[in-house]
C-alpha positions as CSV (number, residue, x, y, z in Angstrom):
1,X,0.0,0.0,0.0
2,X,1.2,3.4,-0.7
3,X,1.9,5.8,2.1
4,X,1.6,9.8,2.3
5,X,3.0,11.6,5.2
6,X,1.9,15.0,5.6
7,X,3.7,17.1,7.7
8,X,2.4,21.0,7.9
9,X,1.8,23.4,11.3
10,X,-0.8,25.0,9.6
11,X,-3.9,22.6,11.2
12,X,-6.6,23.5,8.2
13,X,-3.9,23.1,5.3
14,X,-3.2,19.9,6.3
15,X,-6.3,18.9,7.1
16,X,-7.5,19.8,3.8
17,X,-4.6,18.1,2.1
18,X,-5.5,15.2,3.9
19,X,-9.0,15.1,2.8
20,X,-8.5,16.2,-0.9
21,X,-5.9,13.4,-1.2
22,X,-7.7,10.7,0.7
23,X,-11.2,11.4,-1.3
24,X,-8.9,11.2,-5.2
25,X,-7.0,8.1,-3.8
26,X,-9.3,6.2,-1.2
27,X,-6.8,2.9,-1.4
28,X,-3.9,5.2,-0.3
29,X,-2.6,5.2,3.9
30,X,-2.4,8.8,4.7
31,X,-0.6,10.3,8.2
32,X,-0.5,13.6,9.2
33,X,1.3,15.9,11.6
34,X,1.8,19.1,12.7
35,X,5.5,19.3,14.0
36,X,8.9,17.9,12.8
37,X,10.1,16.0,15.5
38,X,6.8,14.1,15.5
39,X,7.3,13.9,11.6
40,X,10.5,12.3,12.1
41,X,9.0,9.4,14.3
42,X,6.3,8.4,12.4
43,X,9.0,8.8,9.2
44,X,10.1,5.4,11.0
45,X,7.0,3.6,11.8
46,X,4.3,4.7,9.2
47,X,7.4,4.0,6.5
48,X,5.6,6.6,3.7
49,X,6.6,6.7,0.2
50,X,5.9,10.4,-0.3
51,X,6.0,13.0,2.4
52,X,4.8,16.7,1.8
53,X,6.8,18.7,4.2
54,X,6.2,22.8,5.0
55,X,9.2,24.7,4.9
56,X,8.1,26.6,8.1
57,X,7.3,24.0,11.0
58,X,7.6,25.6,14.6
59,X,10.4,23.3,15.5
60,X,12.6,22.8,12.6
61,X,12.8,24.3,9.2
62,X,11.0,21.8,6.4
63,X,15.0,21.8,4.4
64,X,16.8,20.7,7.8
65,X,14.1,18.0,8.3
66,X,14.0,16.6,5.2
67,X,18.3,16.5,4.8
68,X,17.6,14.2,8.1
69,X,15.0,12.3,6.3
70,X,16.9,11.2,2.8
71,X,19.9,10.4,5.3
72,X,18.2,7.3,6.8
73,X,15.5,7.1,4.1
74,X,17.0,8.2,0.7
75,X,13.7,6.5,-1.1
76,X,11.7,8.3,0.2
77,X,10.3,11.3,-2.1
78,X,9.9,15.0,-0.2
79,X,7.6,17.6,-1.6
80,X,8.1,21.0,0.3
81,X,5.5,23.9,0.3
82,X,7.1,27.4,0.4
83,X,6.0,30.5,-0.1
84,X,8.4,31.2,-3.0
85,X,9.6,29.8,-6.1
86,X,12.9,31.1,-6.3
87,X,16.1,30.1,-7.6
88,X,17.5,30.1,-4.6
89,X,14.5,28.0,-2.8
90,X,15.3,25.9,-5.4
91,X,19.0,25.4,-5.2
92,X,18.0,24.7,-1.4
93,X,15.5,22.1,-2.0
94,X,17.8,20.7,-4.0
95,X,20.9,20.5,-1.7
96,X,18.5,19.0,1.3
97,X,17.3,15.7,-1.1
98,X,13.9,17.5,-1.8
99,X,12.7,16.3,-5.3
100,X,9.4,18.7,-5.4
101,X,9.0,22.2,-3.9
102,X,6.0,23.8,-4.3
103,X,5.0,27.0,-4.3
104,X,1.4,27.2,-1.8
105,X,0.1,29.7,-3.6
106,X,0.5,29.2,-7.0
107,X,-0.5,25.4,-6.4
108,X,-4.0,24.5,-6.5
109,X,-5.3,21.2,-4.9
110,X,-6.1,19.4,-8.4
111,X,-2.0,20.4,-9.3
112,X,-1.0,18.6,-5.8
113,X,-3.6,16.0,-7.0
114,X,-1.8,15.6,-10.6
115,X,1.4,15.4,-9.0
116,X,0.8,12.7,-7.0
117,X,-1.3,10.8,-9.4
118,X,2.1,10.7,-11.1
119,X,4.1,9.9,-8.3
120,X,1.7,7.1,-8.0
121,X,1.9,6.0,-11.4
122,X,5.9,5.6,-11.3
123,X,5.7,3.8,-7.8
124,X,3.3,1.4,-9.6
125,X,5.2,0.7,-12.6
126,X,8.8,0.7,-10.8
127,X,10.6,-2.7,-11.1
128,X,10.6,-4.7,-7.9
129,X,7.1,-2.7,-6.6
130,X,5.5,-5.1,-4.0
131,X,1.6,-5.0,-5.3
């Protein structure tokens, strides 16, 4: 089964998130939290495929949390929400193992949809997948 870890302060973003994706992909596991350090345990025992990190949590920035992510869990693919889209948000991303960042505002929830309809579709069709 694939797993979605959502990991956000802001209580009725994530909430939202989790709803939108749970009601588009019903056969998914979805987890949610609102802080990093409880992100980083469940990382461990929910064992997601795809975590959407904020870039703003109250105890951690989203970059430093997911550089401690890929370090034990490199397979794992990180989406980041920031409020920018700038080279330099990107160059950032990049350097902390985030494959994805994505720009809240200029993201709707059928984009965040798409995106992991395809994320979906290459876990599905990877060699080795269990089904």
């Amino acid at each position: 089964m694939f797993k979605i870890l959502i990991i956000d302060s802001n209580t009725l973003f994530r909430k939202s998130l989790g709803k939108s994706l749970f009601a588009r992909f019903p056969a998914v596991e979805i987890q949610e939290t609102g802080s990093g350090a409880e992100g980083l345990q469940k990382v461990g025992a929910f064992a997601p495929q795809l975590i959407f990190i904020d870039i703003y949590l109250s105890d951690i920035s989203g970059f430093d949390l997911a550089k401690k992510i890929k370090t034990s869990y490199p397979q794992i693919i990180i989406a980041t929400f920031a409020s920018f889209d700038s080279p330099e948000y990107q160059a950032a991303a990049a350097a902390c193992g985030v494959e994805y960042l994505i720009p809240k505002d200029d993201w709707s929830s059928e984009k965040i949809l798409e995106f992991v309809e395809s994320v979906l579709t290459n876990f599905e069709n990877a060699p080795n997948t269990p089904a």
